[in-house]
C-alpha positions in Angstrom: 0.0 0.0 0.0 1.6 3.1 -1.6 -1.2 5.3 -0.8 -4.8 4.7 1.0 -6.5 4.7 -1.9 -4.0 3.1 -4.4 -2.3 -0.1 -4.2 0.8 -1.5 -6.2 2.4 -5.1 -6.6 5.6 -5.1 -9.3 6.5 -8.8 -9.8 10.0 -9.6 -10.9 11.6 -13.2 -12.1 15.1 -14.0 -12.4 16.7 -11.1 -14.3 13.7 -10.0 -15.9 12.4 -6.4 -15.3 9.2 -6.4 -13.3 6.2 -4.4 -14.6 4.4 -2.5 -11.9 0.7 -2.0 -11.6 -1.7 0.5 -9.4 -5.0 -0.1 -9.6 -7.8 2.5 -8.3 -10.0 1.1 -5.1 -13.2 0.9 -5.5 -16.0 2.8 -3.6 -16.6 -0.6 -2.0 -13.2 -0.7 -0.7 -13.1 -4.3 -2.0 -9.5 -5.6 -1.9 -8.3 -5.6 -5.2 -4.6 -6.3 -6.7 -3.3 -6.6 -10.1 -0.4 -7.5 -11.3 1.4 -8.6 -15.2 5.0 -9.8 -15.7 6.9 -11.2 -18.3 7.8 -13.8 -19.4 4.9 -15.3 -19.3 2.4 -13.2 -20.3 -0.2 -13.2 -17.5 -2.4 -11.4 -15.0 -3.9 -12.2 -11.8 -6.9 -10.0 -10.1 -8.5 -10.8 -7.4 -11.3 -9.1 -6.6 -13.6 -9.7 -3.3 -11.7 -13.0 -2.8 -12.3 -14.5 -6.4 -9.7 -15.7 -9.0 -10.3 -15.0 -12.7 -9.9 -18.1 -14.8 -7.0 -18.1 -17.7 -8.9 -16.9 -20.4 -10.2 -13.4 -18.2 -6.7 -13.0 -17.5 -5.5 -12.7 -20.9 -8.7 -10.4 -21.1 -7.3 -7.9 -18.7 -3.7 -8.1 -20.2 -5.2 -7.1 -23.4 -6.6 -4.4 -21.5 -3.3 -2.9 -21.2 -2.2 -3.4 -24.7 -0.3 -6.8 -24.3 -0.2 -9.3 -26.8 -1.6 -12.7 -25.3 -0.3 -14.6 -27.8 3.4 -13.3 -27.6 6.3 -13.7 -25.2 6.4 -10.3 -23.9 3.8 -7.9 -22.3 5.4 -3.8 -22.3 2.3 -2.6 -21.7 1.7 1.1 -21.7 1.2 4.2 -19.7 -2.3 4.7 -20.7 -5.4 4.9 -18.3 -7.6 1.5 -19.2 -11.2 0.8 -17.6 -11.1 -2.9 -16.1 -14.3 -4.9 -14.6 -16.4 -1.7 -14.6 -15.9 2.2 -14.2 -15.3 2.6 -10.3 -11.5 1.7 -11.2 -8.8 1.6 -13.6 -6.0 -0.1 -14.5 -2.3 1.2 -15.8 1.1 -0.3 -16.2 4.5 1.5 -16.1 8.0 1.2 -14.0 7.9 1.4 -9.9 9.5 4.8 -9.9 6.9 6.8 -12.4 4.1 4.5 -10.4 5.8 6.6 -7.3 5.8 9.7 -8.6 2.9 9.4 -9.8 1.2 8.4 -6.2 2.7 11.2 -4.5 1.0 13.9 -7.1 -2.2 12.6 -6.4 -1.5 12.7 -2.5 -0.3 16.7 -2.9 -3.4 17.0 -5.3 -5.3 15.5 -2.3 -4.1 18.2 -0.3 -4.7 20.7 -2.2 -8.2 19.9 -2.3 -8.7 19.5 1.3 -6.9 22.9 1.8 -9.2 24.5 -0.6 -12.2 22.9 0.9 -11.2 24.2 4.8 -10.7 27.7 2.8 -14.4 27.4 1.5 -15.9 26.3 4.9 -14.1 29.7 6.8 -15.5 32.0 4.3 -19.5 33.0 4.4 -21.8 32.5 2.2 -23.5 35.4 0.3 -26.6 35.1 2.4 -25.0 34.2 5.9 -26.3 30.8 5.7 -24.5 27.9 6.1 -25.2 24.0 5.1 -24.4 21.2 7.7 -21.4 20.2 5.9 -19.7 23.4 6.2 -17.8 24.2 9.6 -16.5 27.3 10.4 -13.6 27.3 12.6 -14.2 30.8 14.6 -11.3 33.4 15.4 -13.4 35.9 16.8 -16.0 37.0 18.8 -18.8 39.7 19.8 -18.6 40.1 23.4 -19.5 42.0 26.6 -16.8 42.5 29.2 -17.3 42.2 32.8 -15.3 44.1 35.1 -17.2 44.0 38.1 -15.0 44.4 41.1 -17.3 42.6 43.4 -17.9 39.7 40.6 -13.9 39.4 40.3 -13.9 39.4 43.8 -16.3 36.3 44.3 -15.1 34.7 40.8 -11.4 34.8 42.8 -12.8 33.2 45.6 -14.3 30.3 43.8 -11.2 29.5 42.0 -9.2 29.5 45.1 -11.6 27.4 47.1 -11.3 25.0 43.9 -7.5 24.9 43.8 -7.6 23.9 47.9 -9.1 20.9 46.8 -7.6 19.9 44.1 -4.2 21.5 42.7 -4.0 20.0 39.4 -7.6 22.5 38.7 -5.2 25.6 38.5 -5.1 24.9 34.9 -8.5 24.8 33.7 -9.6 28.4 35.5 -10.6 31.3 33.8 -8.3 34.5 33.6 -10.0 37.2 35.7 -8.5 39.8 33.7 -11.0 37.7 31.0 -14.3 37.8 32.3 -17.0 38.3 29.5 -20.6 36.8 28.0 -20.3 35.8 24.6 -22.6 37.3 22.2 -20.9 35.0 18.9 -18.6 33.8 17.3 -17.1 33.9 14.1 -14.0 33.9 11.8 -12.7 37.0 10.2 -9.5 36.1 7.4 -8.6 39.5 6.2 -8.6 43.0 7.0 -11.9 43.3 4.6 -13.7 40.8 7.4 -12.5 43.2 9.9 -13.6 46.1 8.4 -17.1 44.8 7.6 -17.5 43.4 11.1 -16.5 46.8 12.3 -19.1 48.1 10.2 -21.8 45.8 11.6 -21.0 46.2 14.8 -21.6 50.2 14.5 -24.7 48.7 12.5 -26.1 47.4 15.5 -26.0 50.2 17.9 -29.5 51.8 17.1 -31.0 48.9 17.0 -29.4 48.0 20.9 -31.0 51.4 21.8 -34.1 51.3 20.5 -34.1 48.0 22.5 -32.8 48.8 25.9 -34.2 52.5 25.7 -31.0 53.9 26.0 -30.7 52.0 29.3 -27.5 50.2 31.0 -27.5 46.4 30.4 -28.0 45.5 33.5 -27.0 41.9 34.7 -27.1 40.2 38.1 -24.9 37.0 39.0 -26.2 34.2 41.5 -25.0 30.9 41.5 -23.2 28.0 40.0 -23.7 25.8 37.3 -22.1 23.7 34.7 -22.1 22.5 31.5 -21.7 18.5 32.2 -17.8 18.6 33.9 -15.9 20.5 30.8 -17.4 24.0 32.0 -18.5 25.9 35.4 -20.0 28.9 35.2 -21.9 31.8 37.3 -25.6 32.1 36.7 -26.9 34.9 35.2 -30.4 35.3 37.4 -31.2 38.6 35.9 -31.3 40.1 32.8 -30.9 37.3 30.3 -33.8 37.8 28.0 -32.4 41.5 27.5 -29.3 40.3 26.5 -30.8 37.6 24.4 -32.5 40.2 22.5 -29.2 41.9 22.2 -27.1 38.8 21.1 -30.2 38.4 18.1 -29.9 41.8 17.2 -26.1 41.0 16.8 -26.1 38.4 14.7 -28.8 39.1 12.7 -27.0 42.3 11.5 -23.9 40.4 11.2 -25.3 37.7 9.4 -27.2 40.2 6.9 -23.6 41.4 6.4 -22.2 38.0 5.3 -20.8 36.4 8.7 -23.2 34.5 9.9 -22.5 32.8 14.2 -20.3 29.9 14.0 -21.8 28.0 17.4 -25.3 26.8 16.2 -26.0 25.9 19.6 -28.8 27.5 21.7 -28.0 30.7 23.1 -26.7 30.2 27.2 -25.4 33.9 28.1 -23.1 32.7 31.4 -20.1 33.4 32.8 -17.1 31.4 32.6 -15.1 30.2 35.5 -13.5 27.1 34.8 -12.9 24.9 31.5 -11.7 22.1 30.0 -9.9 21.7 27.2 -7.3 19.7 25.7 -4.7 18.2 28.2 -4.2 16.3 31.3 -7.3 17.7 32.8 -10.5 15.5 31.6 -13.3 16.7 34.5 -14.3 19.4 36.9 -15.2 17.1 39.9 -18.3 19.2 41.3 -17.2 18.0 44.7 -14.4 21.0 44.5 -17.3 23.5 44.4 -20.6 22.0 45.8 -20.3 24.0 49.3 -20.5 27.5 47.7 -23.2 27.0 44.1 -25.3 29.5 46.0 -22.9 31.9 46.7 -24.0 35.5 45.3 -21.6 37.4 42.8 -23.1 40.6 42.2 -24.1 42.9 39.6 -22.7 44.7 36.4 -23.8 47.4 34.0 -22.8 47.1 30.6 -22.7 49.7 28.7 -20.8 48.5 25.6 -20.3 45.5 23.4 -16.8 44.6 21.8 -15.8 42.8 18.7 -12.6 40.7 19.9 -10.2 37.9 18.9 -9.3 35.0 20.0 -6.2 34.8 18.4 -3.7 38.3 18.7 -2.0 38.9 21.9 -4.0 40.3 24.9 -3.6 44.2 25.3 -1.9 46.2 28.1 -4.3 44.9 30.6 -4.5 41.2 29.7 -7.8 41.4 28.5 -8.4 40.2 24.1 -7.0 42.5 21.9 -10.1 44.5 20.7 -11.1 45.1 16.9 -13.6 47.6 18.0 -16.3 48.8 20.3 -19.6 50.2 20.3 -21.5 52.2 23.2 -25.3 52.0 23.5 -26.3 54.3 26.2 -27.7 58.1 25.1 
């Protein structure tokens, strides 16, 4: 096996060169191998366990313009159809067979490159089929810098890393604190520009909606997201910023760049999270004597387009494309 989808045999007697074959797999992924060498003149394919007789082999050699009668089979470089149209059959020497394996792998490649290009980039109308996945680099957020949530939020993580040590790892930056609006990916400084754009977009629309009011948001409580994610409750406000987050994304995805998570919106806050590494759980037993503790509130009065990708800024917080105010 040369390649996952090719196969090739070369067969060599004595001092006679060998003749190499590759066939195609099928769809079926039915083990097939070919092979012809000289002298004799002959072929054997097997295909789903079952030998040809003598006369179908001479068939397929003919396929690759050998003589059956004669003493000598050169065969040719040509594409020929054998059994039916799902594969094909070709002779030439091992080292063209080679190079001609590795240009279909880097042609391989190439495609799948193109097709993760195609899945990043938006359709014209925002939408997006099941097949496509977008692997997001950015996000519409709204910062909390409570010092009374910190506060608590600091707490939590310490009373977590008294249990258990190894949890250090999977805690939230404080300097991080924020509810996620969307996400999305942005490739060029185009994206940016029209994200900018519908984030200013959105602004009348988020007054007209909170009536030039504060956001206001109150934290209670702890909850989780099975053991990959704990988070802080939001036990006031959330259908407010639900409207807000919809008001986001439907300008955004008017605009070409449509939300990348198609799950249910869940506005929470973010204390601790799994990812990849050593780390596989957040045993609730390191927080289950303080879920009821309160956290307080905060007062938003700005939502920021963000990435997940350039360094923080001076403060530690994501580097920040832009940023909208929605208070008269």
């Amino acid at each position: 096996n040369v390649h996952k989808d090719w196969m090739a045999l070369s067969v060599k007697m004595s001092d006679v060169p060998y003749t190499a074959f590759a066939i195609k797999r099928p769809i079926v992924r039915k083990p097939v191998i070919a092979a012809c060498f000289k002298p004799p003149c002959g072929a054997v394919l097997l295909n789903d366990g079952m030998n040809l007789s003598s006369q179908d082999q001479c068939s397929i050699v003919d396929d690759v313009s050998c003589d059956k009668d004669s003493e000598s089979c050169d065969g040719d470089r040509s594409m020929s159809p054998v059994v039916d149209d799902e594969f094909s059959l070709f002779s030439m020497d091992l080292p063209g067979l080679i190079d001609l394996v590795t240009e279909d792998k880097e042609e391989r490649r190439k495609v799948r490159r193109g097709k993760r290009k195609h899945r990043s980039a938006p359709n014209e109308d925002g939408s997006s089929s099941k097949s496509q996945r977008i692997r997001p680099n950015s996000f519409v957020a709204v910062r909390i810098s409570s010092p009374s949530i910190r506060k608590q939020i600091e707490h939590v993580q310490n009373h977590m890393i008294q249990n258990d040590v190894s949890l250090k790892r999977v805690m939230t930056s404080l300097k991080k604190l924020h509810i996620t609006l969307m996400v999305l990916r942005m490739d060029t400084e185009i994206d940016i520009e029209r994200c900018k754009e519908s984030l200013k977009e959105s602004t009348d629309l988020i007054n007209n909606e909170l009536q030039g009011l504060p956001l206001q948001l109150k934290f209670d409580g702890l909850s989780s997201f099975g053991s990959r994610v704990l988070y802080v409750n939001l036990s006031e406000g959330r259908d407010t910023i639900k409207s807000v987050s919809d008001i986001v994304r439907s300008v955004f995805k008017k605009n070409g760049y449509q939300n990348a998570d198609k799950r249910e919106f869940k506005p929470h806050l973010t204390v601790a999270k799994v990812s990849k590494g050593r780390i596989r759980a957040i045993p609730s037993s390191s927080y289950s004597d303080i879920v009821d503790m309160k956290f307080g509130d905060e007062n938003v009065t700005s939502i920021e387009l963000l990435s997940m990708t350039e360094p923080p800024d001076d403060t530690g917080y994501y580097h920040c494309f832009d940023k909208i105010s929605f208070t008269k």
